[in-house]
C-alpha positions as semicolon CSV with decimal commas, in nm:
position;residue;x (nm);y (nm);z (nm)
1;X;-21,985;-8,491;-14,224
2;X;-21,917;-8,475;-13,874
3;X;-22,180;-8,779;-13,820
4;X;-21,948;-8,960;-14,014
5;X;-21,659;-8,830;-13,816
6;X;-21,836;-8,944;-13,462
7;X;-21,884;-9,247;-13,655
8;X;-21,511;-9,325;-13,728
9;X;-21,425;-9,215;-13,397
10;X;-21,662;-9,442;-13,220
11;X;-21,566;-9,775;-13,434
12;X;-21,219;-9,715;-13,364
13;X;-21,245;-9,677;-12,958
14;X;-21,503;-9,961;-12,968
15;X;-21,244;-10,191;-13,131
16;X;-20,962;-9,999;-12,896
17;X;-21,170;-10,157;-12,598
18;X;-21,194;-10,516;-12,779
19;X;-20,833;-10,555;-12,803
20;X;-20,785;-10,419;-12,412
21;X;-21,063;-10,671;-12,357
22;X;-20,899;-10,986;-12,558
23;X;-20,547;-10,852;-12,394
24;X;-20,686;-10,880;-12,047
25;X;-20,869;-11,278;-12,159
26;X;-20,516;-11,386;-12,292
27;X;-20,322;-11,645;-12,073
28;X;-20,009;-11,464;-12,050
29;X;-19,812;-11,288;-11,784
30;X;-19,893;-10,933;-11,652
31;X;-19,616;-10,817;-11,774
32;X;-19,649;-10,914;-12,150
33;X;-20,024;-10,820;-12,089
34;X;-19,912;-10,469;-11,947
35;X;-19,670;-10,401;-12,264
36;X;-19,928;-10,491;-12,461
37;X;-20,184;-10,285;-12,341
38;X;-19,936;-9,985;-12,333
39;X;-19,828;-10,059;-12,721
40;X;-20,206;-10,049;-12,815
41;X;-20,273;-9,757;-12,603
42;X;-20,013;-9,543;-12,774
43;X;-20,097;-9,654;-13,143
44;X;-20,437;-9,510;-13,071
45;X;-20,276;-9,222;-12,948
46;X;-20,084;-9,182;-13,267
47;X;-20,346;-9,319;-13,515
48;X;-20,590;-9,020;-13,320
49;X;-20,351;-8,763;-13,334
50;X;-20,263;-8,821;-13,699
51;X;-20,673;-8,814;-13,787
52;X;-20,728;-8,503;-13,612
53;X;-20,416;-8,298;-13,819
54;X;-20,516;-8,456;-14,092
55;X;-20,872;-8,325;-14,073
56;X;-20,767;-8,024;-13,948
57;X;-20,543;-7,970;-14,256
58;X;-20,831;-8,097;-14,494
59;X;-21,094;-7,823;-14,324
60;X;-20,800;-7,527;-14,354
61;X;-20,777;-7,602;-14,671
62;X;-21,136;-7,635;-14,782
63;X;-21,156;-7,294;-14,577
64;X;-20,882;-7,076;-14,754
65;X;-21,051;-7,231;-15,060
66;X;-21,385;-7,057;-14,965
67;X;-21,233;-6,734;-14,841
């Protein structure tokens, strides 16, 4: 399971880098280029931050269902 997690994980900041990448290639000015950076940087922030409670909800659970 966690190979798939790492797996997820690794797609995700691979694409992350991509869009930075295609950002930085893109003919507009550095300030457009700057928000946009900053707008993609926090919705990977977010989309993280949601995957990890949601996981760690989804493992307490399958815990208390153990114990």
């Amino acid at each position: 399971m966690l190979s798939y997690i790492g797996y997820f994980f690794t797609k995700y900041y691979e694409g992350y880098k991509e869009l930075i990448r295609n950002i930085d290639d893109s003919e507009r000015s550095p300030i457009l280029k700057a928000i946009g950076k900053f707008l993609a940087t926090f919705k990977v922030i977010i989309d993280m931050f949601f995957s990890v409670g949601i996981l760690f909800v989804l493992v307490s659970f399958l815990i208390d269902l153990i114990l």
